[in-house]
C-alpha positions as CSV (number, residue, x, y, z in Angstrom):
1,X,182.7,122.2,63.6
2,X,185.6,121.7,61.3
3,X,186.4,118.4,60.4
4,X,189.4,116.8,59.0
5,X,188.0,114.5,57.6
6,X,184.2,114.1,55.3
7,X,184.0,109.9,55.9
8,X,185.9,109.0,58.8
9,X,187.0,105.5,58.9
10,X,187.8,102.9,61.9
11,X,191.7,102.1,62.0
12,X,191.5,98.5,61.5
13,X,187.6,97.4,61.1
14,X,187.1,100.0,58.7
15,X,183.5,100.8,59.7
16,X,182.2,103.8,58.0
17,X,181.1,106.7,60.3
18,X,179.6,109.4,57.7
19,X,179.8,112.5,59.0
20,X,178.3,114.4,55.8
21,X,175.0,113.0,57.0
22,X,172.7,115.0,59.2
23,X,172.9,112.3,62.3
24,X,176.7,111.1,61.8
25,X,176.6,107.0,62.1
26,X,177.5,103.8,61.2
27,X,174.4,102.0,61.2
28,X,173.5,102.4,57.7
29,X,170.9,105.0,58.7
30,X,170.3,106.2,54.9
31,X,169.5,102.8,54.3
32,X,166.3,102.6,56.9
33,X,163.9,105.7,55.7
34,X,161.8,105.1,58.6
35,X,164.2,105.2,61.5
36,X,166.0,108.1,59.9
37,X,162.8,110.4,59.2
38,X,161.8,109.1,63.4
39,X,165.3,110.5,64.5
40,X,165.5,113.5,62.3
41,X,162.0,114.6,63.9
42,X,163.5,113.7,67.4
43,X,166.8,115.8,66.8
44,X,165.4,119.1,67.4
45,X,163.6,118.3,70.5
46,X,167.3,116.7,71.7
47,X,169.1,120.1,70.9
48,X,165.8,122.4,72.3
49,X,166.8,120.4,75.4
50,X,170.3,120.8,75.2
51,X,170.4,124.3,74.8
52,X,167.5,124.3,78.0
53,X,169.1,122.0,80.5
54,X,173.1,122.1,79.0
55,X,175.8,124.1,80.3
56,X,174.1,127.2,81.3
57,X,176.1,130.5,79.7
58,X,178.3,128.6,77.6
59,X,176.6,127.2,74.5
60,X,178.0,129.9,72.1
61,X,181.7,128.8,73.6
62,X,184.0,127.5,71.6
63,X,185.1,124.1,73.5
64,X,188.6,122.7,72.4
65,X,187.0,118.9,72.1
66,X,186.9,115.3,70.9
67,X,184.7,114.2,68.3
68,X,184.3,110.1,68.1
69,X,184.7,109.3,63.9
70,X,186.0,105.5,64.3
71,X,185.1,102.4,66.8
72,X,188.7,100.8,66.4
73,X,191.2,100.6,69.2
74,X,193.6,103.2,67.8
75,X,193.2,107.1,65.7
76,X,189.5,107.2,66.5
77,X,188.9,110.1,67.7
78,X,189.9,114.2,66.6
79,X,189.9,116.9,68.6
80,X,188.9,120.4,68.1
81,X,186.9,123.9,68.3
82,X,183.2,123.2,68.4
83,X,180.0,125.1,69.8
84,X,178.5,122.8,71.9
85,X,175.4,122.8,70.3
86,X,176.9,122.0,66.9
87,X,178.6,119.1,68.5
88,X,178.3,116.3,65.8
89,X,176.3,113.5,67.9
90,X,176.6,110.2,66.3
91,X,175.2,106.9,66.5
92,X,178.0,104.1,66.6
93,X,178.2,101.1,67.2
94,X,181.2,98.5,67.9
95,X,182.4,95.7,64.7
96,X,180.1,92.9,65.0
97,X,181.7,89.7,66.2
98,X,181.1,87.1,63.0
99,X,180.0,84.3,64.9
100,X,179.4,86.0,68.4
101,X,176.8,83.5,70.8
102,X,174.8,84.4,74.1
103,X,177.7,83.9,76.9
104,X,175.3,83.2,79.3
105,X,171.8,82.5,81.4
106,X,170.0,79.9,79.9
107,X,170.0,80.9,76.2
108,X,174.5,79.9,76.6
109,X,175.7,78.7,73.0
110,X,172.9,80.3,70.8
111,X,173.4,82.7,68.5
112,X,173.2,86.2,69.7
113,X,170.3,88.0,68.5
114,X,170.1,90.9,66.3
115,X,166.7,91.7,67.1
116,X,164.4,91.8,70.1
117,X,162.8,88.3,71.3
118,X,159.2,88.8,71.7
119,X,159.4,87.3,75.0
120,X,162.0,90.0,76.7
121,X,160.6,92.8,75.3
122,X,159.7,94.7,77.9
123,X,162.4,93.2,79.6
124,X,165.1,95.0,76.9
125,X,163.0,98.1,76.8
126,X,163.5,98.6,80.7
127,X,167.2,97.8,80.8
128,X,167.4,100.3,77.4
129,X,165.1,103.1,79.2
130,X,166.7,103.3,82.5
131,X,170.7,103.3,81.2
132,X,169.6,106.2,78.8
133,X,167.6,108.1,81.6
134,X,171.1,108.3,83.4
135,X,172.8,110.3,80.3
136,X,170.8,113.2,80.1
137,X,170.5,113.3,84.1
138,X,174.3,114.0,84.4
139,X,174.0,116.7,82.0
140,X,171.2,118.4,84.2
141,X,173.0,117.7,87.4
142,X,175.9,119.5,86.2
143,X,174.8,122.4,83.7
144,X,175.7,125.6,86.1
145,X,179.1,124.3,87.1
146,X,180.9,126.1,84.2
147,X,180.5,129.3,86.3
148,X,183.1,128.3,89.1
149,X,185.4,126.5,87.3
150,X,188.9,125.8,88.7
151,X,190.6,126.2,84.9
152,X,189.7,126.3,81.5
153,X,191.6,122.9,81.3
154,X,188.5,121.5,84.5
155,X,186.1,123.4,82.1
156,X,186.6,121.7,78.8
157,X,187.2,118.7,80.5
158,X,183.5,119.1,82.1
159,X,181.9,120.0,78.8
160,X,183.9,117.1,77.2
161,X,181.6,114.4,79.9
162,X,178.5,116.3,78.6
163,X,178.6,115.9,74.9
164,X,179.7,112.4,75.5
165,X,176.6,111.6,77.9
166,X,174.5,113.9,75.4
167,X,175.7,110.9,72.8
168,X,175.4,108.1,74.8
169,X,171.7,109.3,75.0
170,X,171.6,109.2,71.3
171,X,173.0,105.5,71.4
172,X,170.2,104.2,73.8
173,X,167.6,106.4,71.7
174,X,168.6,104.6,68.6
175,X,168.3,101.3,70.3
176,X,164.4,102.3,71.3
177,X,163.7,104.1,68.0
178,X,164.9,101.2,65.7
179,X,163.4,98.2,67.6
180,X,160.6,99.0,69.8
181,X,158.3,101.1,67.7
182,X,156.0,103.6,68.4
183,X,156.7,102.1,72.3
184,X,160.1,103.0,71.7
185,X,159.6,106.2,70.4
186,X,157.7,107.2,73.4
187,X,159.9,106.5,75.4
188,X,162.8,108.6,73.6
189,X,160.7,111.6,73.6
190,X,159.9,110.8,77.2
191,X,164.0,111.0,78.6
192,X,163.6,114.6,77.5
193,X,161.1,115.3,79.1
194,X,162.0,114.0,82.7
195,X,164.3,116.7,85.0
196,X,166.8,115.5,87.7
197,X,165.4,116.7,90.7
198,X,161.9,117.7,89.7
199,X,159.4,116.9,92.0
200,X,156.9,115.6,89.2
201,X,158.9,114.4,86.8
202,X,162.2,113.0,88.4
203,X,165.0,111.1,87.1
204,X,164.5,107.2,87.3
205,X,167.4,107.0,89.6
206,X,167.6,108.4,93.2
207,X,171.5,109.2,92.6
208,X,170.8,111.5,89.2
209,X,168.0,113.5,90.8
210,X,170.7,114.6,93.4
211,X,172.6,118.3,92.9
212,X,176.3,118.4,91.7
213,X,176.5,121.8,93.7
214,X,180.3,122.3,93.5
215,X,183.4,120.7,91.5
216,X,184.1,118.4,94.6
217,X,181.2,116.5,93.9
218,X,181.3,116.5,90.4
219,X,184.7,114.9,90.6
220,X,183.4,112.3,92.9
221,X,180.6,111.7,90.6
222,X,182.3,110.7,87.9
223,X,184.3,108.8,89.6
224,X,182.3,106.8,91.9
225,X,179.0,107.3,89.8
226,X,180.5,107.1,86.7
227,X,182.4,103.9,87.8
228,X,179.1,102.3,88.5
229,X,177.5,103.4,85.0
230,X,181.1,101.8,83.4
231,X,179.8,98.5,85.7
232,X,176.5,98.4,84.3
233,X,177.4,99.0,81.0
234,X,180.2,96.2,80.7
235,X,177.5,93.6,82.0
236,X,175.1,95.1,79.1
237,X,178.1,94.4,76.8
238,X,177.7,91.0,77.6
239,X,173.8,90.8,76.1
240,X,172.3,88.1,73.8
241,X,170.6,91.5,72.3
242,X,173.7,92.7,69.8
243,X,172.9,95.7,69.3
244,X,172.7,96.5,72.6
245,X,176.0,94.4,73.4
246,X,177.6,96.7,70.5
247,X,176.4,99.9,71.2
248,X,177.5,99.7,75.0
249,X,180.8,98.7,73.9
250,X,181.7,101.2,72.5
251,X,180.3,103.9,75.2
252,X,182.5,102.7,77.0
253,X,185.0,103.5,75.0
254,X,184.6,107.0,76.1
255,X,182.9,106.1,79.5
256,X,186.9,105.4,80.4
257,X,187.4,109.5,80.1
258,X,184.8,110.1,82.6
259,X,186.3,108.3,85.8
260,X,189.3,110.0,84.5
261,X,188.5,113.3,85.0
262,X,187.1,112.5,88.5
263,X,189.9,110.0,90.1
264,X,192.6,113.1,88.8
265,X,190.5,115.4,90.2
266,X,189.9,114.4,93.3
267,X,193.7,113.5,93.4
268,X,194.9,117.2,92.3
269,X,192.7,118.4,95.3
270,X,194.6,116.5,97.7
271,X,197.9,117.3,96.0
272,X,197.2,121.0,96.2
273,X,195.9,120.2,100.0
274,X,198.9,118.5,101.0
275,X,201.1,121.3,99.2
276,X,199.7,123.6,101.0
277,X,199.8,121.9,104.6
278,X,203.7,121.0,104.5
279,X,204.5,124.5,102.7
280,X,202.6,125.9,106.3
281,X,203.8,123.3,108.4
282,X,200.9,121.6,109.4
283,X,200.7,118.0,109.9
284,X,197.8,117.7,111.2
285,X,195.0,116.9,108.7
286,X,192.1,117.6,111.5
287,X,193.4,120.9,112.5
288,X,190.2,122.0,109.9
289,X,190.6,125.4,110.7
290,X,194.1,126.3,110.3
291,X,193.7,124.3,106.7
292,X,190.8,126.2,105.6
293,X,192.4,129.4,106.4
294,X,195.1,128.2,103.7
295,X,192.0,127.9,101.0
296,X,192.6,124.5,100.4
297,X,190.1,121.3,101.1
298,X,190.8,119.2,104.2
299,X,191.4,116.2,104.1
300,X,188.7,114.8,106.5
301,X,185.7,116.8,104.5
302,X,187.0,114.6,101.2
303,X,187.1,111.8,103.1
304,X,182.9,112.8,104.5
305,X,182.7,113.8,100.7
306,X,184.0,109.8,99.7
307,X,181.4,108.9,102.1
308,X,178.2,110.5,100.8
309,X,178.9,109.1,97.2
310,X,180.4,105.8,97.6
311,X,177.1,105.1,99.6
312,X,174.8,107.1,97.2
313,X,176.5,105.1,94.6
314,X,175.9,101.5,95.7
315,X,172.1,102.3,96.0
316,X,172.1,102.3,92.1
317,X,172.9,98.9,92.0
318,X,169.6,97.4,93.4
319,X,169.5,94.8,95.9
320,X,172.1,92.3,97.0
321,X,169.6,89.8,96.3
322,X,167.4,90.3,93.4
323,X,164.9,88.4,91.1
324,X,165.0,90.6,88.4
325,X,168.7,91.0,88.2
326,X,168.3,86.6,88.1
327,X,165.5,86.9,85.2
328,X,167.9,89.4,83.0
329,X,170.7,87.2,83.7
330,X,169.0,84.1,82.9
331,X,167.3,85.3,79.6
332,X,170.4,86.2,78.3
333,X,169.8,90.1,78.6
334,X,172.4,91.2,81.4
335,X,175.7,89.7,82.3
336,X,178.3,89.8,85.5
337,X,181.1,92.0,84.8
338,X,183.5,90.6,82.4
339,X,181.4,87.4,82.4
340,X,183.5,85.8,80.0
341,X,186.4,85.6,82.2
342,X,184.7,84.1,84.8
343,X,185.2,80.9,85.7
344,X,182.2,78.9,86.1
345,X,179.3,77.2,83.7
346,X,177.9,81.1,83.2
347,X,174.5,79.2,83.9
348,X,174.2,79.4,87.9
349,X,172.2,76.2,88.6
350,X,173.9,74.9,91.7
351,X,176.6,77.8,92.3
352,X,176.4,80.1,95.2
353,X,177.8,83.3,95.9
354,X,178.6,84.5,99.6
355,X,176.3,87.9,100.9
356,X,176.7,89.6,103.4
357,X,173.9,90.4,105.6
358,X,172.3,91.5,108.6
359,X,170.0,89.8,111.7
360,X,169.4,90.4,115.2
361,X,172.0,93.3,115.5
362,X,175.1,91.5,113.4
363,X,176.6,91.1,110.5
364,X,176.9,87.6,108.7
365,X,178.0,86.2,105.6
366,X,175.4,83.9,103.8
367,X,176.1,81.5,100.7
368,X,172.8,82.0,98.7
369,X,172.1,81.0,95.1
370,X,174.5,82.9,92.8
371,X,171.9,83.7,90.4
372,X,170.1,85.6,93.1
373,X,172.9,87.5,94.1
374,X,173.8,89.1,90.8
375,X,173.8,92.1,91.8
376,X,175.9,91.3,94.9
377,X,179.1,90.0,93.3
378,X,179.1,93.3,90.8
379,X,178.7,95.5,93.9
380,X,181.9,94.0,95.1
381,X,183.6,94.2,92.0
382,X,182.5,97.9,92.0
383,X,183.6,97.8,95.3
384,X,187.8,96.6,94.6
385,X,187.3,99.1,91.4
386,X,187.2,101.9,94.0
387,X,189.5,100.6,96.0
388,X,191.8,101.1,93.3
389,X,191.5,104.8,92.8
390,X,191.4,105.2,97.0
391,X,194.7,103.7,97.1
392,X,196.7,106.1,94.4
393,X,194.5,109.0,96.3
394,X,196.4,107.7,99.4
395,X,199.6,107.1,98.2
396,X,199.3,110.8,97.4
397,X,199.1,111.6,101.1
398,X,201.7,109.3,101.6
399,X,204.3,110.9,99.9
400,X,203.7,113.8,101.9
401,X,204.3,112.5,105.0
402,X,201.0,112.7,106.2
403,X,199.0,110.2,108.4
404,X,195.4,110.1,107.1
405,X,193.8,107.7,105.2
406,X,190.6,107.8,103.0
407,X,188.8,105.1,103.0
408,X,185.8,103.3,102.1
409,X,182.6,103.5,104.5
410,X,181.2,99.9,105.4
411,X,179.2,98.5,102.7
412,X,175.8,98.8,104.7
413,X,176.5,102.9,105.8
414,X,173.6,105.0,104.8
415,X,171.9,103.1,102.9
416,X,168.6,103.3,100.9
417,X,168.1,100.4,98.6
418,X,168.8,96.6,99.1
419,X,169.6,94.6,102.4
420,X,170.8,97.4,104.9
421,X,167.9,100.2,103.6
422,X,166.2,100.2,106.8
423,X,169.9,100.1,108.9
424,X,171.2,103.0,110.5
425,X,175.1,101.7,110.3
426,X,178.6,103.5,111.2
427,X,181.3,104.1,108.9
428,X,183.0,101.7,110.5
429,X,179.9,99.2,111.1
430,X,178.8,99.8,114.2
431,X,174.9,99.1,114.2
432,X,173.0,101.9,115.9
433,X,169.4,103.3,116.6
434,X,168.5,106.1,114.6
435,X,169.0,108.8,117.1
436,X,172.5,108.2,118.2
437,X,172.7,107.5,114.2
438,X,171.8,110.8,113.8
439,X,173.7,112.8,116.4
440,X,176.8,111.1,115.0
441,X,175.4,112.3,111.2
442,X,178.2,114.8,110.8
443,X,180.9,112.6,111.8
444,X,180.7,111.1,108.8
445,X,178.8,112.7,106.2
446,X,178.9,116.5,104.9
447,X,177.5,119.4,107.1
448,X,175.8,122.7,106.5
449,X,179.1,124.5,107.0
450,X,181.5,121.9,104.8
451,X,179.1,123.3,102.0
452,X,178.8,126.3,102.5
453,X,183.3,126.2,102.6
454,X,183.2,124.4,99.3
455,X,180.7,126.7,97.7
456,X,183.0,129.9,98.7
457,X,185.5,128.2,97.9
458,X,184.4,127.7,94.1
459,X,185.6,130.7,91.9
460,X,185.4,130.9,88.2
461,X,188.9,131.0,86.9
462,X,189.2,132.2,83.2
463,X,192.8,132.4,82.6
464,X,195.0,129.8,80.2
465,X,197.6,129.0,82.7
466,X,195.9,129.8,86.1
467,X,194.3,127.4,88.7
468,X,192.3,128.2,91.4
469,X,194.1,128.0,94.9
470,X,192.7,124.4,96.1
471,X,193.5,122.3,92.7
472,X,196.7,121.3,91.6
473,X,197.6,121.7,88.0
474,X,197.4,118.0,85.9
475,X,200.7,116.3,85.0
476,X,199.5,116.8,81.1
477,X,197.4,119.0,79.3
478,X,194.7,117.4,77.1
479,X,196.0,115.9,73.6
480,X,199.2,117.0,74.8
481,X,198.7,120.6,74.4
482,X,201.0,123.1,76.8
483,X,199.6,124.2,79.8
484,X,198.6,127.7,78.7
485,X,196.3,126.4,75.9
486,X,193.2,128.3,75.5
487,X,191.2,124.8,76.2
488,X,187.7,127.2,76.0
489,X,187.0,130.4,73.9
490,X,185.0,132.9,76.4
491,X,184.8,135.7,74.1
């Protein structure tokens, strides 16, 4: 890769990230022989992977794409040609707050620690293991989508998400490399060795061992599943553990990117949708066939599409009521989303927090202890952070003058994890028995046939200034850059 610059340098922190080293970082890595030499041996097994389970047919492409060399808010980032598997994967972490203590659980007012407590060791290790699991799973999910790519603009843009989860991998490996010992380096070697979707050896997480079949999905993905990784990552910002506090700070830093990329999507899709319908005179959005004829997505398969994901999604964040989410919170190992703008003693002895649930056929809202219900007050803050993206998606349709709008399924629809895992809930609510459930199925979630449209639908488009039919161009190319840009070399 041609770089710009040989020591990049933070804007206003001035952090060093050397890039002449072999494993670009911040961390001082020449200074720690040991961790290096465990990280250098760990490298090639990280790129034999990469070049295994990474974008299939592309990895001698040259990808038009951004390279992290600074953790400060502003000029820290460069773009520009790389292979991916000469992308420069670094280790970096965010400035270290002089003074920084635990923000909450029962540790409040301490010092943060800057390295593992003996107690919560296995404690961290779990939290560490299972965020880095996700990274490399997204990158299996999605490696064969370059080959039906709407644009070369989609297609860098895809390849862009990779690297970054291939380096966010490299930021949780660190983590386990540097303070957990040979238990840590176990485990490092062990997230390559784990396949989303494998029968033996699945990903941790139901959601990442599902297939990202078409560019539909993948937009979804990152922006309902992404949205939830951004939600568990801001709570592990919070940590009494500083690295870990640091290191997730600054992922999401480029975390930001990935919901982008799916909420725009998504949103050009219906654009190009409703383009289509008022050019044909169709307002309608469930005449399905007269749509489809057009080559465009209906409206009522994104909305079974919104459904699938949201739902999918929410499983990943445990139960509504959990114990373990109370003994990370309490330890000082996992906050609430932006905890420290809460407004409460960030200790939870006598607070409550109202849950819904579910007896005897209805629905009911129940004050329980608020450090129970952790993971029930960042589900509904995931919850109005959808919301937010639904709404510009409809004020799309709006504009068009069409009367549809996509919306989010009930909290307890099709659910696998937590209070409503054994329910067999409408979009809507309705409680039902599972075999008018599942004659209703494909009223709300995809069918054979809505697949087998998208996957027709999906054509590789190689051309600079060309879109395939059922995507809207973006408003602005990437770094600014005209729309004909040649975002990915195919030759």
């Amino acid at each position: 890769m041609k770089m710009d610059v040989e020591g990049a340098t933070s804007d206003e922190n001035m952090i060093e990230v050397s890039y002449n080293d072999l494993i670009p970082n911040n961390v001082g890595l020449n200074s720690d022989r040991a961790l290096k030499r465990a990280l250098e041996r760990w490298q090639p097994k990280f790129l034999d992977w990469w070049r295994t389970m990474g974008p299939d047919g592309f990895q001698e492409a040259e990808v038009y794409l951004r390279t992290a060399v600074g953790v400060g808010k502003g000029g820290w980032a460069v773009f520009d040609y790389v292979k991916m598997p000469e992308y420069r994967w670094g280790i970096l972490l965010a400035p270290k707050e002089e003074g920084r203590t635990i923000p909450f659980g029962k540790h409040k007012g301490e010092p943060v620690w800057e390295e593992v407590p003996g107690e919560y060791r296995a404690l961290l290790r779990r939290l560490i293991v299972v965020q880095g699991d996700t990274e490399p799973a997204s990158v299996e999910q999605q490696r064969y989508l370059g080959k039906t790519c709407p644009s070369l603009y989609d297609l860098r843009n895809l390849f862009q998400v990779n690297v970054e989860e291939g380096r966010h991998l490299w930021a949780m490996v660190h983590l386990l490399q540097k303070y957990f010992g040979r238990d840590g380096r176990e485990e490092a070697d062990a997230l390559l060795e784990r396949r989303s979707g494998d029968r033996d050896k699945p990903r941790l997480l139901g959601a990442f061992n599902e297939e990202t079949p078409d560019w539909l999905s993948f937009f979804m993905f990152t922006f309902f599943t992404d949205r939830d990784g951004k939600m568990q990552l801001e709570s592990l910002a919070q940590s009494g553990f500083d690295p870990l506090a640091r290191t997730t700070r600054f992922m999401l830093t480029e975390e930001a990117f990935h919901m982008f990329v799916g909420e725009s999507g998504v949103g050009r899709a219906i654009q190009r949708t409703c383009e289509v319908m008022n050019e044909a005179g169709i307002k309608n959005p469930y005449d399905v066939e007269a749509v489809r004829k057009l080559g465009v997505i209906d409206l009522p398969l994104i909305q079974r599409k919104a459904n699938f994901h949201i739902a999918l999604t929410r499983d990943l964040f445990g139960s509504e009521i959990s114990t373990n989410a109370a003994t990370y919170f309490n330890a000082g190992l996992k906050g609430r989303y932006k905890e420290t703008r809460i407004d409460d003693d960030h200790q939870l002895k006598d607070a409550t927090y109202p849950v819904l649930r579910h007896f005897n056929g209805e629905f009911f809202t129940e004050k329980v202890p608020a450090l129970s219900a952790v993971n029930a007050r960042l589900l509904d803050d995931y919850s109005r952070e959808c919301q937010g993206g639904l709404d510009r998606w409809n004020k799309i349709i709006k504009n068009f003058d069409i009367e549809f709008t996509i919306k989010q399924p009930h909290v307890a629809f099709n659910r696998n994890v937590g209070e409503f895992a054994n329910l067999h809930v409408s979009t809507e609510g309705g409680v039902f028995d599972e075999p008018t459930w599942t004659a209703h199925r494909e009223e709300w979630l995809p069918k054979s046939e809505d697949l087998k449209y998208l996957h027709d639908l999906m054509k590789q488009e190689k051309k600079c200034d060309c879109f395939a039919n059922w995507i809207s161009p973006p408003r602005h190319g990437v770094n600014n850059m005209e729309g004909d840009f040649e975002y990915v070399k195919l030759r």
